[in-house]
C-alpha positions, 0 to 999 in steps of 0.5 A, spaced: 500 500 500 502 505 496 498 510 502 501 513 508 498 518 512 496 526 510 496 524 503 490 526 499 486 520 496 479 519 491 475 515 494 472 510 487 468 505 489 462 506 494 457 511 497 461 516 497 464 515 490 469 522 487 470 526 493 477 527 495 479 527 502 485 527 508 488 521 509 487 521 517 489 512 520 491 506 517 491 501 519 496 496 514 494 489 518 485 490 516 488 493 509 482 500 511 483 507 512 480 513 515 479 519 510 477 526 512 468 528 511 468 520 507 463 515 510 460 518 516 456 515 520 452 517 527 454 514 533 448 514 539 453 517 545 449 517 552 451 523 557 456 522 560 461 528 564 465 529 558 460 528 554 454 533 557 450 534 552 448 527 548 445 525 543 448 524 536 455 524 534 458 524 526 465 520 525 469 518 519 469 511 519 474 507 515 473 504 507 478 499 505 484 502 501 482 498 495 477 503 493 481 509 494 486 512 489 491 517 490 492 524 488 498 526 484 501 532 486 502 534 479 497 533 475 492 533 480 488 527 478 488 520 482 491 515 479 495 509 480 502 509 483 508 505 482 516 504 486 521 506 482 529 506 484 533 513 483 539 514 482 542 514 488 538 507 489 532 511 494 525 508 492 519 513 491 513 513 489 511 515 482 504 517 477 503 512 473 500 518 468 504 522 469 511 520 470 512 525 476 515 522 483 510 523 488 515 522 495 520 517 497 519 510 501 524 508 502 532 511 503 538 510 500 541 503 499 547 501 496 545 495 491 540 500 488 544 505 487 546 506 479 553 505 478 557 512 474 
């Protein structure tokens, strides 16, 4: 899973189909995400001291992460992302659409790196 947490994600698939929203939790074990104003639900609280008021709270909750892509950041449409070595032998990901890096994964490794 190319998604890391503050990205900027669509979701494709589902009820809440083309909005875009911040990534906020992952969670890499379930393979779901939580994404900002994206499958709200209400939740019935009861009064309690934290909570004086009651009744009904709205809260995100997650979607799988296979119905979401991730938003380039230069070309602004959500396309699907690669891994690509550069040449100092880091890996990044990259737009499948556009070719531009989109951040990096991992750091420097020696057997990666580009002989000159």
């Amino acid at each position: 899973m190319w998604i890391r947490t503050n990205d900027l994600v669509e979701v494709i698939a589902g009820e809440d189909r083309g909005q875009r929203g911040k990534v906020l939790r992952i969670d890499r074990k379930s393979g779901r995400l939580v994404v900002e104003g994206v499958n709200r639900v209400y939740k019935h609280v009861r009064r309690t001291q934290r909570n004086p008021q009651g009744g009904r709270l709205s809260k995100e909750m997650p979607i799988d992460a296979s119905n979401v892509l991730l938003v380039c950041e230069k070309c602004g449409k959500a396309a699907r992302m690669g891994a690509r070595y550069l040449d100092d032998g880091s890996k990044e990901r990259y737009c499948k659409n556009c070719g531009a890096g989109n951040g990096q994964i991992a750091p420097p490794r020696a057997r990666y790196a580009k002989k000159a």
